[in-house]
C-alpha positions as a Markdown table, in Angstrom:
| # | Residue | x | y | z |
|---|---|---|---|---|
| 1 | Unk | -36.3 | -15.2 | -4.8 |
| 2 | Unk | -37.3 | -11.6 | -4.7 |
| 3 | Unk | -35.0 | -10.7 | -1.6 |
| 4 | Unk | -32.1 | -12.5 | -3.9 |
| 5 | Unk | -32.9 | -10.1 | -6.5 |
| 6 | Unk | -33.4 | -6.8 | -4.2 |
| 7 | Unk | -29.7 | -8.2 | -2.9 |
| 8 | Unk | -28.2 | -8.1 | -6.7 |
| 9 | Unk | -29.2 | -4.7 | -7.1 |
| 10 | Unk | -28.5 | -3.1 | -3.8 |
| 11 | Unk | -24.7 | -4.4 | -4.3 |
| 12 | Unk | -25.0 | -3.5 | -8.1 |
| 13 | Unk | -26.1 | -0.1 | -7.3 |
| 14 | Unk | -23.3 | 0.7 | -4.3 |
| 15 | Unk | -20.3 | -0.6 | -6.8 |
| 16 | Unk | -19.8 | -3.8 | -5.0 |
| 17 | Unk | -17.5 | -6.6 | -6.0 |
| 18 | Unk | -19.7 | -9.7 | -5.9 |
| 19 | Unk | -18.7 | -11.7 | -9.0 |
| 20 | Unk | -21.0 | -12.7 | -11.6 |
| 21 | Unk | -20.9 | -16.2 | -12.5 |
| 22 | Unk | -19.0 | -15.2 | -15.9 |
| 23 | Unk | -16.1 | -13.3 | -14.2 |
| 24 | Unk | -15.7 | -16.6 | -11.8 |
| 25 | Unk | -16.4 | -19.0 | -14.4 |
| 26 | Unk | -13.4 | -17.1 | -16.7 |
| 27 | Unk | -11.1 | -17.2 | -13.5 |
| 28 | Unk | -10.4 | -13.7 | -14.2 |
| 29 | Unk | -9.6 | -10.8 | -10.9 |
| 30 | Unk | -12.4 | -8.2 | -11.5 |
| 31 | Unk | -11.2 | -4.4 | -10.9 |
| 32 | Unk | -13.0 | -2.4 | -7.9 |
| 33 | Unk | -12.8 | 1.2 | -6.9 |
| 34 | Unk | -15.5 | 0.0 | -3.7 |
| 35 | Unk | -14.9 | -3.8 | -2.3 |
| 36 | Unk | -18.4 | -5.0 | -0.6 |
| 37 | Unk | -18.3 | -8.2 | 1.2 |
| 38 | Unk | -21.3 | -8.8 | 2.7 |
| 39 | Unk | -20.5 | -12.2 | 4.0 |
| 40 | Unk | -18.3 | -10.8 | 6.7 |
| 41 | Unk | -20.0 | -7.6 | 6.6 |
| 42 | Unk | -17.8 | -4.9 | 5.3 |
| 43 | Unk | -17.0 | -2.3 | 2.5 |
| 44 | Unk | -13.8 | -0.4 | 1.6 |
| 45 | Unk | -13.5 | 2.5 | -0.5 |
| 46 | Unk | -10.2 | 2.1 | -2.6 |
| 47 | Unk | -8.0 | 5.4 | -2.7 |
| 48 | Unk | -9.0 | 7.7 | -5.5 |
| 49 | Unk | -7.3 | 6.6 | -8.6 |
| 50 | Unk | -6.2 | 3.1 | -7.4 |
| 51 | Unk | -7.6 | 0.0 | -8.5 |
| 52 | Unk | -8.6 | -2.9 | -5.8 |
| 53 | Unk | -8.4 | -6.5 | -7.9 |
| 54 | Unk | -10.2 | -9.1 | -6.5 |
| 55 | Unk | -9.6 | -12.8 | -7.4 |
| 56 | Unk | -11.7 | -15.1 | -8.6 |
| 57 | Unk | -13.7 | -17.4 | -6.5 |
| 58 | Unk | -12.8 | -15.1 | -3.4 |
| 59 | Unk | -15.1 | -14.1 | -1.1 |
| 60 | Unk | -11.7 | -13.4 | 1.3 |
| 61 | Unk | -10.9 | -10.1 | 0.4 |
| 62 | Unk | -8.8 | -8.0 | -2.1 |
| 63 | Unk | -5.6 | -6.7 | -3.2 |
| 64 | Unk | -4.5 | -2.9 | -4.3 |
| 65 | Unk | -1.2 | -2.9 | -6.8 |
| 66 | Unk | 0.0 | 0.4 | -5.5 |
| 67 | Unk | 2.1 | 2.7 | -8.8 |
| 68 | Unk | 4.9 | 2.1 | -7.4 |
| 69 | Unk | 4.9 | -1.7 | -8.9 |
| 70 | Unk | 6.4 | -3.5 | -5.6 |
| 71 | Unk | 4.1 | -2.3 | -3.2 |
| 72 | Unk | 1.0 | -3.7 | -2.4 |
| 73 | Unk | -2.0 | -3.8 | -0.2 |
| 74 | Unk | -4.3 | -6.0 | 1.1 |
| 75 | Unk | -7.7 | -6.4 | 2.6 |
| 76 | Unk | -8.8 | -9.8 | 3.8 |
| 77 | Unk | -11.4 | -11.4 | 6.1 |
| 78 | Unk | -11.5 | -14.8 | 8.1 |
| 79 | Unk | -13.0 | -16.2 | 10.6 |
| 80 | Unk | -10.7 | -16.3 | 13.9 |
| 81 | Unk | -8.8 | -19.9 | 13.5 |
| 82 | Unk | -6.5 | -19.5 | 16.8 |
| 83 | Unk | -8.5 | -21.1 | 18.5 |
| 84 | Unk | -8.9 | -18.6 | 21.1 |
| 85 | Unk | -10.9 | -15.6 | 21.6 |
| 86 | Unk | -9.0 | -13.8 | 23.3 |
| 87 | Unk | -7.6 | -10.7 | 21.3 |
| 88 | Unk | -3.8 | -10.9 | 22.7 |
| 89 | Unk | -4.1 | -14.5 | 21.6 |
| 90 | Unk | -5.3 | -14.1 | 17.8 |
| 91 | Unk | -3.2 | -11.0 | 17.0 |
| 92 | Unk | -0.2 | -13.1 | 18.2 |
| 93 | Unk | -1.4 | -16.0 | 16.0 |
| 94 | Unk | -2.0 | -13.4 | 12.8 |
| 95 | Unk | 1.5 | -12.1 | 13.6 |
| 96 | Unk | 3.0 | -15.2 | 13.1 |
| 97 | Unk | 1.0 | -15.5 | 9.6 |
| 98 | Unk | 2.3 | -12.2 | 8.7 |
| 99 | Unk | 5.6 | -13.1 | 9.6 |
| 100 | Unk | 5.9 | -16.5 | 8.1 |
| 101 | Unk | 8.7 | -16.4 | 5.3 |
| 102 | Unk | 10.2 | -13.4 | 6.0 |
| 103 | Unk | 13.5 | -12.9 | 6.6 |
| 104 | Unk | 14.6 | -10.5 | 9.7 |
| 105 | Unk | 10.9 | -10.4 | 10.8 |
| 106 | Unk | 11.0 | -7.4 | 13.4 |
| 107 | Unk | 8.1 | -5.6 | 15.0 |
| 108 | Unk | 9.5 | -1.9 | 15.5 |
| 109 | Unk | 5.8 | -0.6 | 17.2 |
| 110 | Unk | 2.8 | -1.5 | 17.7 |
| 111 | Unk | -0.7 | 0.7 | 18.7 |
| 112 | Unk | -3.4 | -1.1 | 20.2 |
| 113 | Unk | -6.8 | 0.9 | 20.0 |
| 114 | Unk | -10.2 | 0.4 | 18.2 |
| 115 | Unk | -11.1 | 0.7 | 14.9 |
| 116 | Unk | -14.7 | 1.4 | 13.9 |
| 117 | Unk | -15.6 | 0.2 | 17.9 |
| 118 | Unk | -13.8 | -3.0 | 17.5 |
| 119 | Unk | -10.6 | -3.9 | 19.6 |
| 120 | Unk | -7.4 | -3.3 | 16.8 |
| 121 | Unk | -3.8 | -3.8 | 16.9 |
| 122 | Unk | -1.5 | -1.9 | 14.0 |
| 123 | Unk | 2.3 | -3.1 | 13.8 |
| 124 | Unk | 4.9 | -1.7 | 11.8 |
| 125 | Unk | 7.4 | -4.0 | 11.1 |
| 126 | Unk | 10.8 | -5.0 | 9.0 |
| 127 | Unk | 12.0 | -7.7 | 7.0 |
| 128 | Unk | 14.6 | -8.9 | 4.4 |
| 129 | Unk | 14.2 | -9.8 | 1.0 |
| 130 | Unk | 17.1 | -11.2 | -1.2 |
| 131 | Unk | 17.8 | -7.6 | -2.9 |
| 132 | Unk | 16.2 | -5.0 | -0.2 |
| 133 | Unk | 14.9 | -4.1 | 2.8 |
| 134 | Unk | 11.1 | -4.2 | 3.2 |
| 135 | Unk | 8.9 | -2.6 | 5.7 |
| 136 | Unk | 5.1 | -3.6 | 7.0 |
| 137 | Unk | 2.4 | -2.0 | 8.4 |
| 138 | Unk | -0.8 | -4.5 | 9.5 |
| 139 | Unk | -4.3 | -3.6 | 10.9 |
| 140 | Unk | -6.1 | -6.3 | 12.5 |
| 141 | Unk | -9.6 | -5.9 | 13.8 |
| 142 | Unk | -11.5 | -8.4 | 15.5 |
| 143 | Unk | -15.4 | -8.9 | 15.4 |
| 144 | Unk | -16.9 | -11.1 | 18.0 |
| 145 | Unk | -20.4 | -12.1 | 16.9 |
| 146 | Unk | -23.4 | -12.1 | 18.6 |
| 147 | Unk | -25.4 | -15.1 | 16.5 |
| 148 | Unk | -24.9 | -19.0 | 16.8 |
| 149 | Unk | -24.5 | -19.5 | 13.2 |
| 150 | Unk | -21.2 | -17.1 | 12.7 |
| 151 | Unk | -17.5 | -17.5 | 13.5 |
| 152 | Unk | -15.9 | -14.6 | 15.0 |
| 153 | Unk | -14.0 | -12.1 | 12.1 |
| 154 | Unk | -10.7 | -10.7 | 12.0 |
| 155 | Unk | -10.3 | -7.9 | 9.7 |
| 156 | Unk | -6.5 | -7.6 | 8.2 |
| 157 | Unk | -5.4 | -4.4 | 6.4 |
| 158 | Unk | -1.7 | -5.2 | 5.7 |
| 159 | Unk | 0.8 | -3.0 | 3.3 |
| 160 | Unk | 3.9 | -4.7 | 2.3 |
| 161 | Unk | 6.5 | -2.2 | 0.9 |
| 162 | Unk | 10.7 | -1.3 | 0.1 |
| 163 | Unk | 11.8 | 0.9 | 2.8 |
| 164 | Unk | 12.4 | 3.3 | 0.1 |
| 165 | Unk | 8.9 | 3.4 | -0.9 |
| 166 | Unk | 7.1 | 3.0 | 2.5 |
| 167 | Unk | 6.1 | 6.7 | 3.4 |
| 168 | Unk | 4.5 | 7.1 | 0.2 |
| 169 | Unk | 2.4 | 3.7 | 0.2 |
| 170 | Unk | 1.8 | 4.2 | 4.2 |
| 171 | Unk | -0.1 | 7.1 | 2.8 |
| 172 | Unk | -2.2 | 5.1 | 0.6 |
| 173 | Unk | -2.7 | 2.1 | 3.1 |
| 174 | Unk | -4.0 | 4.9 | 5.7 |
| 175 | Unk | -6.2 | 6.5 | 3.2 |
| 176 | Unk | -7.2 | 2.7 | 2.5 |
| 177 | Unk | -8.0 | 1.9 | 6.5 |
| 178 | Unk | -10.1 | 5.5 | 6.4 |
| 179 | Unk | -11.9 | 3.9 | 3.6 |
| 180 | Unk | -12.8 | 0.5 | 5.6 |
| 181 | Unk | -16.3 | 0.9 | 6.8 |
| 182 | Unk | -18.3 | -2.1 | 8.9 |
| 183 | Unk | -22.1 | -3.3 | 7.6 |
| 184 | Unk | -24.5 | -5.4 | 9.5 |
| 185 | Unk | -24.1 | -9.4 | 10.2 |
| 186 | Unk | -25.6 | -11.0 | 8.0 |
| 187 | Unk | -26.8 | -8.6 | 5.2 |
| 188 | Unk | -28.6 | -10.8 | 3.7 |
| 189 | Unk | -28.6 | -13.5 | 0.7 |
| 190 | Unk | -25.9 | -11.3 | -1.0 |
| 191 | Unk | -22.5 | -13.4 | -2.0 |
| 192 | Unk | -18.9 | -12.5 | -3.3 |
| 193 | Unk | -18.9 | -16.0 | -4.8 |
């Protein structure tokens, strides 16, 4: 019970987004200027003067509304369902995720690196709504874990925005990735439930 407690206030104190039961209960997004998950072990800073909202009954990630009103951001954490660990074959399946739906899906590059130690792939790609063009840039990391009792993460950091908007959201979503920081598996009895 105590550990529980010295859990609640370490995320109270660093601004984290575990919901109280209240905010779950009323089904309400809470705001966030610092997402902490410590399920999947990871923080993000949100962009000064941007507003992450995380939904209800998540513990998957969040979302950032950029001023712009169309687009958006998000930040969300699974555990690796391809069925593979091999990190060609999970960024190909979260490809087809990101691409599902979209009209003209086209990957026009794509980086392959690491982010924070971990093997990353970043695409930028184009699509087709009914009124506009639409362009994409998606981060995935992927966490292999050393412990019997965890799935292996992938990290996605994904903008969606009109081509007309993108450079200025790219420089939000980049500011967003800078702000993306790892934390230990498991951190503990701490939830975002």
């Amino acid at each position: 019970m105590l550990k529980r407690i010295a859990a609640f206030i370490i995320i109270a104190f660093i601004g984290g987004s575990a919901l109280s039961k209240g905010t779950a209960e009323s089904g309400e997004e809470k705001p966030v200027t610092r997402y902490v998950n410590c399920d999947f072990g990871y923080v993000v800073q949100v962009p000064h003067k941007l507003i992450g909202r995380v939904p209800a009954y998540s513990s998957h990630g969040f979302r950032i509304d950029l001023p712009d009103g169309k687009s958006i951001i998000e930040i969300y954490n699974a555990f690796n369902m391809s069925e593979s660990t091999s990190f060609s074959d999970i960024v190909r399946y979260e490809l087809e995720l990101r691409a599902e739906g979209k009209a003209n899906w086209r990957i026009i590059n794509r980086r392959v690196g690491q982010t924070k130690g971990l093997e990353s792939t970043e695409i930028t790609a184009t699509y087709a709504s009914k009124t506009e063009a639409w362009k994409a840039e998606a981060l995935i990391v992927y966490r292999p874990t050393r412990t019997d009792d965890l799935g292996n993460i992938v990290y996605v950091l994904e903008l969606s925005s009109p081509a007309a908007l993108y450079d200025n959201a790219l420089e939000k979503f980049n500011e967003t990735v800078g702000g993306f920081q790892l934390t230990d598996l498991p951190r503990g009895p701490c939830s975002n439930h």
